[in-house]
C-alpha positions in Angstrom: -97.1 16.4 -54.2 -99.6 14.1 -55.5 -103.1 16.2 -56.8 -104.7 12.4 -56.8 -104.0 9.0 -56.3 -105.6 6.4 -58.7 -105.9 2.8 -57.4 -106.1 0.1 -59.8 -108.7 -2.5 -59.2 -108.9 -5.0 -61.9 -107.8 -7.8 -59.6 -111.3 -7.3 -57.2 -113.8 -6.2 -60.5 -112.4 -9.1 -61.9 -112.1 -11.7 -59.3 -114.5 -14.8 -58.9 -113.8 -16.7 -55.4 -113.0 -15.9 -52.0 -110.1 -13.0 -51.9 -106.6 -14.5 -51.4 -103.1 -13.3 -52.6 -102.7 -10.3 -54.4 -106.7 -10.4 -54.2 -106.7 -9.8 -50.6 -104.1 -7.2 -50.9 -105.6 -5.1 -52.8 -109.5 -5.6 -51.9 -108.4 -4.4 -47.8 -106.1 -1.4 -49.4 -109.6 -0.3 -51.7 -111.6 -0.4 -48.4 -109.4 1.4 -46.3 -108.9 4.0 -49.2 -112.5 4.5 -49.4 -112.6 5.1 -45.4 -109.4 7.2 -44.7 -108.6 8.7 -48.1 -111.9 9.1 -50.0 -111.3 12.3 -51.1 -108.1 11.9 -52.7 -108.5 8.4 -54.4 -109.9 7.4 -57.6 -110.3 3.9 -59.3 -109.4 1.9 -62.3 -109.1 -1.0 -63.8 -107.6 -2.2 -67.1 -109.9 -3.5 -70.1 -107.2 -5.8 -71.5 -109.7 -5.7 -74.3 -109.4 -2.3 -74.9 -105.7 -2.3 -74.0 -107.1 0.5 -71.5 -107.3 2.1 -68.0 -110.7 3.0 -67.1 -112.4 4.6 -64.4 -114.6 2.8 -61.5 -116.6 5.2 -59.9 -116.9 4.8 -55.3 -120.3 3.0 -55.7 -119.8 0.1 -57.9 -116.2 -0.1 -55.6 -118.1 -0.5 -53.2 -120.2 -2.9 -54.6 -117.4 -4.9 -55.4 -116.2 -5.1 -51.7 -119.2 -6.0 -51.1 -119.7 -9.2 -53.1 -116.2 -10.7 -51.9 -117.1 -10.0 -48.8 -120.2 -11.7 -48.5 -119.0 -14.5 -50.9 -120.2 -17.8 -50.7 -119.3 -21.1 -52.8 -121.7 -21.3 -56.2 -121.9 -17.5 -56.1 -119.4 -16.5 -58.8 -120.8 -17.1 -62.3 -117.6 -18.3 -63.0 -117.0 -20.9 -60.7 -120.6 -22.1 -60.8 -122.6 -22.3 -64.1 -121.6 -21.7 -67.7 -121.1 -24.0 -70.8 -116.9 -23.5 -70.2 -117.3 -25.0 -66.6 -119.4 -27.9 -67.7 -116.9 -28.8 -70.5 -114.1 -28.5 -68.0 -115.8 -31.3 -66.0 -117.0 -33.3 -68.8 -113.0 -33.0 -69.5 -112.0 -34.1 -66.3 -114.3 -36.8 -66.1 -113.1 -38.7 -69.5 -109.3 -38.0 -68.8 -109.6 -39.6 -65.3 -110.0 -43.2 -66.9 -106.5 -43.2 -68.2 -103.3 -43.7 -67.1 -101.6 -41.3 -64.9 -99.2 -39.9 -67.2 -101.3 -39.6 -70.1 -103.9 -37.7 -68.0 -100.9 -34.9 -67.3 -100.1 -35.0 -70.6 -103.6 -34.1 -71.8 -104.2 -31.6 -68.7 -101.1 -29.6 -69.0 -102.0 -29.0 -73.2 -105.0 -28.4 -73.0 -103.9 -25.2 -69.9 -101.3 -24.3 -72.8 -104.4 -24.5 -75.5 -106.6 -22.4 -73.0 -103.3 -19.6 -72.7 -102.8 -19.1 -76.3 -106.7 -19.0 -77.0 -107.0 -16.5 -74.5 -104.0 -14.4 -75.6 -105.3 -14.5 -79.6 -108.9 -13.3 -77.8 -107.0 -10.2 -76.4 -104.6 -9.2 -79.5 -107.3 -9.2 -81.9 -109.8 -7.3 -79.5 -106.6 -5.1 -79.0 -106.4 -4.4 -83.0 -109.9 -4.5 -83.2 -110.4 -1.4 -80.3 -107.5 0.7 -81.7 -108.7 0.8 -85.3 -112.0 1.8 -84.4 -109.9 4.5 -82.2 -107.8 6.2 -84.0 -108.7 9.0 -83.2 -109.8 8.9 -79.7 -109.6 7.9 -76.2 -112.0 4.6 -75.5 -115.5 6.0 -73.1 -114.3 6.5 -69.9 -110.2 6.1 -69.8 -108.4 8.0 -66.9 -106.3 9.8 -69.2 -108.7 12.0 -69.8 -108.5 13.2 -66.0 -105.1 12.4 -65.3 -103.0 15.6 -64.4 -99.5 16.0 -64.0 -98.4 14.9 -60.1 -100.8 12.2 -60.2 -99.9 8.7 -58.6 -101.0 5.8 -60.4 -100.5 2.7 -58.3 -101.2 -1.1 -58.7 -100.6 -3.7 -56.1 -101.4 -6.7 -58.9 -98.9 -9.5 -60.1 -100.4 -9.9 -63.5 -97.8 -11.1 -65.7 -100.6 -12.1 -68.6 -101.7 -8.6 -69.3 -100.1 -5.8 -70.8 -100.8 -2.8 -67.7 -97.6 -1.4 -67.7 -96.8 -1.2 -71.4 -100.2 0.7 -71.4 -99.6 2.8 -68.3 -95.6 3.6 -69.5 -97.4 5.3 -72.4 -99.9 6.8 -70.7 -97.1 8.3 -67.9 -95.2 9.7 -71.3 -97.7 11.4 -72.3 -99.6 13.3 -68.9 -96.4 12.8 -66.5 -98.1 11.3 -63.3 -96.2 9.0 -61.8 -96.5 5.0 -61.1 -96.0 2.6 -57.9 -96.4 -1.0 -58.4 -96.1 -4.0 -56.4 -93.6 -7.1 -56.5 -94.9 -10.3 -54.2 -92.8 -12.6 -55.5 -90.4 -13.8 -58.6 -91.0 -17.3 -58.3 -91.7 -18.0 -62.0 -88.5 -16.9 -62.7 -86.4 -18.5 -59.4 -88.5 -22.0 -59.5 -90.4 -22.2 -62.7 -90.7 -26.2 -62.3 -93.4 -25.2 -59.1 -95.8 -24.2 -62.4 -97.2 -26.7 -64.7 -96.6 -24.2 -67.4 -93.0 -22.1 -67.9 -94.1 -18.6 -67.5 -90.1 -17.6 -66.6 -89.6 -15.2 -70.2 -93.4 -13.6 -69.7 -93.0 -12.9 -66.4 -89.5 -11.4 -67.0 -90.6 -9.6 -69.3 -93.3 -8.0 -66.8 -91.0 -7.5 -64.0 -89.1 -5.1 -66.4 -91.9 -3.4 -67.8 -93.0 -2.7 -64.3 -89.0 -1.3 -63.8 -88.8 0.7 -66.4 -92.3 2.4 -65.9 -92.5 2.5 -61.7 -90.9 5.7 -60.1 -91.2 3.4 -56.7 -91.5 -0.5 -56.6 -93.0 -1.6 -53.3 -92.0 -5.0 -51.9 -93.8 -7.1 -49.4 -91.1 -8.5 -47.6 -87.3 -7.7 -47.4 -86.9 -11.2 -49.3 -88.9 -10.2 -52.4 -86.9 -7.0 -52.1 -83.5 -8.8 -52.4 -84.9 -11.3 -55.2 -85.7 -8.1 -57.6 -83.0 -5.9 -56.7 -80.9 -9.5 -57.6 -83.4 -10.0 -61.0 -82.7 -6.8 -62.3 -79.3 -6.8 -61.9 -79.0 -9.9 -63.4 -81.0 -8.5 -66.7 -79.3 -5.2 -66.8 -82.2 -3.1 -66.2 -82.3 0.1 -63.8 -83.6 -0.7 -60.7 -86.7 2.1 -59.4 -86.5 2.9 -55.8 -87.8 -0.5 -53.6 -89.6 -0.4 -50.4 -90.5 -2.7 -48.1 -94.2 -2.6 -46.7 -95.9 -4.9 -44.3 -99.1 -6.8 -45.1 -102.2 -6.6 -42.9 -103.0 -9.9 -41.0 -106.6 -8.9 -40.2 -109.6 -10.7 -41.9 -112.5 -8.1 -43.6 -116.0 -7.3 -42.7 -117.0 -11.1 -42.1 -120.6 -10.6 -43.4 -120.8 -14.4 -45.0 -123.2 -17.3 -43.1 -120.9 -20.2 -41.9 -122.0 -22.9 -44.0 -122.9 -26.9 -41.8 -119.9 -28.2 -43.7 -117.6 -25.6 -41.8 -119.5 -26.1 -38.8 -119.0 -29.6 -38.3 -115.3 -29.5 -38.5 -115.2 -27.1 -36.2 -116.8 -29.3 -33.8 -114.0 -31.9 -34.2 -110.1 -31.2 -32.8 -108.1 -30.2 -36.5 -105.0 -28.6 -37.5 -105.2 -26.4 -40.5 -103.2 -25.1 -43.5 -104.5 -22.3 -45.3 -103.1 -21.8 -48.9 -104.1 -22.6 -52.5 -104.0 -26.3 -53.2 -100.6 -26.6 -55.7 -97.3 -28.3 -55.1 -95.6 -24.8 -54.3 -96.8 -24.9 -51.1 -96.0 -28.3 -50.0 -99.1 -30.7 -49.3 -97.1 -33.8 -49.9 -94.9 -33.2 -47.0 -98.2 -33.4 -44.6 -99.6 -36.0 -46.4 -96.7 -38.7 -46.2 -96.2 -37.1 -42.0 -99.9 -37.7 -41.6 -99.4 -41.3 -43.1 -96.5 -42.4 -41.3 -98.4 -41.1 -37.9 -101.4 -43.3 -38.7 -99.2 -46.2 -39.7 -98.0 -46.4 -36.0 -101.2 -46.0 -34.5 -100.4 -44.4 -31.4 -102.5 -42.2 -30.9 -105.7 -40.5 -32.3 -105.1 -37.9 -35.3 -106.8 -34.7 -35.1 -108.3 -34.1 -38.5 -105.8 -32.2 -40.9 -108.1 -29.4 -42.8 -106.5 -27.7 -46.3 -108.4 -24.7 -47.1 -107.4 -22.9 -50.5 -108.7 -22.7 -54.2 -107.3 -25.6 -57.1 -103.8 -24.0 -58.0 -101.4 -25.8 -60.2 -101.2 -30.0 -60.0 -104.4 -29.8 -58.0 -105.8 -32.9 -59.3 -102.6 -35.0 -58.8 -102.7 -34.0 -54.9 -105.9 -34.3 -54.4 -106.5 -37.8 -55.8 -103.6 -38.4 -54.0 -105.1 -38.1 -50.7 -108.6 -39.6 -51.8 -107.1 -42.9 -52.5 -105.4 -43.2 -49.9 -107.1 -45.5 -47.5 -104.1 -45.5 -45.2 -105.4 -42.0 -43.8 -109.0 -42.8 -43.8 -110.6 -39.6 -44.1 -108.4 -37.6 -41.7 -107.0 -35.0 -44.1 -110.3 -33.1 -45.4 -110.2 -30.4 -48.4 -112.0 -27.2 -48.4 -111.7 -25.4 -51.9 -114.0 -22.3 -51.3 -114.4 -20.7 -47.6 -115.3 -17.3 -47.0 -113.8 -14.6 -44.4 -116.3 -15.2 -42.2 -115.5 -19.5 -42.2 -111.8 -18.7 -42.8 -112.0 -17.1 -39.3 -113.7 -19.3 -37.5 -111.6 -22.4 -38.9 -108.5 -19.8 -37.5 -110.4 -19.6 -34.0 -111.5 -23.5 -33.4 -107.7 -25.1 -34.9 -105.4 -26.6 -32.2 -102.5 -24.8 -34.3 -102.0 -24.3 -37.8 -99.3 -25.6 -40.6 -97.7 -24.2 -43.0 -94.6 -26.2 -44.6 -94.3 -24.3 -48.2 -91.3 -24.3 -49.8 -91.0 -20.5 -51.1 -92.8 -17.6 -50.3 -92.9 -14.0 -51.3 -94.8 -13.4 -47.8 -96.7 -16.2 -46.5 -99.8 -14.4 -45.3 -101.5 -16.9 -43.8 -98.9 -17.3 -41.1 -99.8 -13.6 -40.3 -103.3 -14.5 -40.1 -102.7 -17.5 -37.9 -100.7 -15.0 -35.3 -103.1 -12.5 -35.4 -105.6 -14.9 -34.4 -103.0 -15.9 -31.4 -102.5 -19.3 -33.6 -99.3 -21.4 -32.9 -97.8 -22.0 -36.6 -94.9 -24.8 -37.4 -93.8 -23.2 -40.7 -91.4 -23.5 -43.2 -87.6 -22.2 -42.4 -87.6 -21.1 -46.2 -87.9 -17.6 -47.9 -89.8 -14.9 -46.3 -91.4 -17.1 -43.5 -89.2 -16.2 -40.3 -90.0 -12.5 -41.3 -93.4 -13.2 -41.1 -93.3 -15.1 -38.2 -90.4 -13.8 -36.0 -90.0 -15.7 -32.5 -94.0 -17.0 -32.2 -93.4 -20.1 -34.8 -91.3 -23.0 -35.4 -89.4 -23.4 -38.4 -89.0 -26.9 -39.8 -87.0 -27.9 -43.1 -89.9 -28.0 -45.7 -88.0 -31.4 -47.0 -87.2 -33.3 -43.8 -90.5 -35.5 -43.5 -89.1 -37.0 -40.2 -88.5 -33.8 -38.5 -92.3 -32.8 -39.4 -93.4 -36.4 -38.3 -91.8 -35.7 -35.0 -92.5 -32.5 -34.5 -96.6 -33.0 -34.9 -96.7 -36.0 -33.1 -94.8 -33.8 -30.4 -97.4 -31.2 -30.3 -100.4 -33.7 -30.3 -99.3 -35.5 -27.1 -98.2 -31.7 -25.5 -101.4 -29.5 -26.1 -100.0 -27.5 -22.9 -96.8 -26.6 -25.0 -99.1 -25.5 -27.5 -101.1 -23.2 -25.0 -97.6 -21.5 -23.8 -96.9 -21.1 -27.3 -100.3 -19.2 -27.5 -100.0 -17.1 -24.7 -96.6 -15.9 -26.2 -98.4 -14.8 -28.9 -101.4 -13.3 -27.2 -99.5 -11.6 -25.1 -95.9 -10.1 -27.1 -97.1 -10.6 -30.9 -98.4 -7.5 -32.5 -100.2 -8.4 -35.6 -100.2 -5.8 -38.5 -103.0 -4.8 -40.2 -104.3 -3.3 -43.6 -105.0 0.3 -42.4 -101.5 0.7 -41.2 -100.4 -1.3 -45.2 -102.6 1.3 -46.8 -101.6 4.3 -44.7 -97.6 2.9 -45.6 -98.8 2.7 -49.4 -100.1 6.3 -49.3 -96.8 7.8 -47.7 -94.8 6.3 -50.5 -97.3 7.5 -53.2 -97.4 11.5 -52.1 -93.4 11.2 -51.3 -92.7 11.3 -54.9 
């Protein structure tokens, strides 16, 4: 039996921006640990620059939780001020006068430049920490309190850090054991949906994480297949897998709803919630909602993405700005809160979601729990998500999408049957329940 469980929060100490992903996972599983299991939980996170695991004490957790949950755009340091963000601009600015393909060509080197820059940072902090500790343990690691039947467990996805080397050592040393997390094994199944080809580092950290969990806890019985597949594929032993279910309710809601939010609100939309990269399939949307405006038939509802810049941001996004065909029907919102993010939820006709692999697809979740109607994609782990209460379309077919939206706009009262389907039969999950689930596994070892 475990004598503590130690929760790894790097992903919420470190995070600038509203919680999504991974983010989200782990910033509801701190919360409800601090409610239901305060007793029994410490924190960590890892200091990549000190290639070490060290202690966050309840109060500055909370602290954290705090600031994400009353998060508002301009509030991270990182995202709003700061000589690296005005270069990045500056950057953007300059490129943007030359030809499409040369301004790829630049973007995409300078994200490798930016990798192997930050990479040299970390080694030679690395060699600099260990040879000023040779002979001990940096202020405030948790090895110094780890005891043998303690559960270390991390929900993160970090493939650019070095956790579980760190932690396998750690675990030889004071015997507790480890739980991690797989969400997904994209960059190795479709590393063309990343500008960058992170397939060998990301190997490489799905079988570090082997090799060093006792248990590997999967969020859908898709990702669970995909390892169990990956790690025969490389010959490594495969831990024990389990499948848990992600929450689908939204935080503590303490920001303000900003006027920008409010006004579209005020307008009929549909939304799609996910970060803005060609993964998840804006294009498809795009060229529907440009082929229904081309016919003019009928009056658009305003098509709303909410999600943070990922990977070929700028391409999609200028994409849609030049494009006077759609005249300001599809809006972009980069940086919402929980509090926004739930009321752009409760004021959509029906949401979208038409990505073309998933290792969950959360926001479906979300959608449903909210007693949203979802058209989704039939791909991955979507139709677990989703069960009977949304329609699957082929993320590739843009004349099934075109008809099926221009359906749904001339039949709102379909849409209301779907949504009292879902009011009344769908039972949304939510993060206690995930946590309580992450718990059992951890004291079952």
């Amino acid at each position: 039996m475990a004598q503590t469980i130690w929760f790894d929060v790097t992903g919420i100490c470190n995070w600038n921006g509203p919680p999504v992903g991974f983010v989200r996972a782990e910033l509801e599983t701190a919360r409800h640990l601090l409610l239901e299991f305060n007793g029994k939980t410490c924190f960590c996170r890892y200091d990549s620059t000190r290639d070490a695991h060290l202690e966050v004490f309840h109060k500055d957790i909370e602290i954290y939780i705090r600031r994400l949950d009353t998060y508002t755009e301009g509030s991270a340091s990182s995202l709003s001020t700061g000589v690296g963000l005005r270069l990045k601009h500056f950057i953007k600015r300059m490129v943007q006068y030359l030809p499409e393909r040369p301004q790829h060509t630049i973007i995409r080197s300078l994200r490798r430049c930016r990798l192997i820059l930050r990479k040299a940072k970390m080694m030679i902090a690395r060699l600099l920490s260990r040879g000023l500790a040779l002979f001990r343990l940096p202020a405030g690691s948790i090895e110094r309190r780890l005891e043998r039947g303690d559960v270390y467990i991390t929900l993160r996805l970090d493939f650019e850090s070095n956790i579980f080397s760190d932690m396998y050592a750690i675990k030889e040393r004071t015997g507790i054991k480890v739980v991690g997390m797989c969400h997904d094994l994209i960059p190795v199944k479709f590393p063309h949906f990343l500008e960058i080809d992170y397939s060998q580092i990301f190997s490489c950290f799905i079988i570090d994480m082997a090799r060093c969990a006792d248990k590997i806890l999967c969020n859908s019985r898709n990702t669970f297949r995909d390892l169990e597949e990956f790690l025969s594929t490389v010959n490594v032993h495969c831990p024990p897998l389990e499948v848990i279910r992600l929450g689908a309710d939204i935080g503590a809601q303490m920001g303000t709803i900003g006027e920008q939010v409010r006004n579209i609100c005020r307008v009929p939309y549909i939304l799609f919630v996910s970060n803005i990269e060609r993964r998840k399939n804006h294009e498809i949307l795009h060229r529907a909602y440009k082929k229904l405006a081309e016919t003019g038939q009928r009056d658009l509802p305003r098509l709303v993405f909410v999600g943070r810049p990922g990977w070929s941001f700028d391409y999609i996004y200028s994409n849609i700005r030049l494009d006077q065909s759609i005249n300001g029907l599809i809006l972009t919102l980069k940086y919402v809160n929980d509090s926004e993010l739930c009321s752009l939820y409760r004021h959509a006709l029906f949401t979208v979601y038409p990505s073309l692999y998933e290792g969950w697809g959360l926001p479906v979740a979300e959608s449903l729990a909210r007693g949203k109607f979802c058209i989704a994609s039939s791909t991955s782990s979507l139709p677990e998500v989703g069960g009977d209460f949304v329609e699957y379309l082929d993320p590739s077919d843009l004349p099934l999408w075109v008809d099926r939206l221009a359906y749904y706009f001339d039949n709102p009262e379909v849409v209301r049957d779907w949504e009292e389907n879902i009011q009344s039969h769908y039972r949304p999950p939510t993060w206690v329940e995930t946590t309580r689930a992450i718990v059992n596994h951890a004291l079952s070892l």
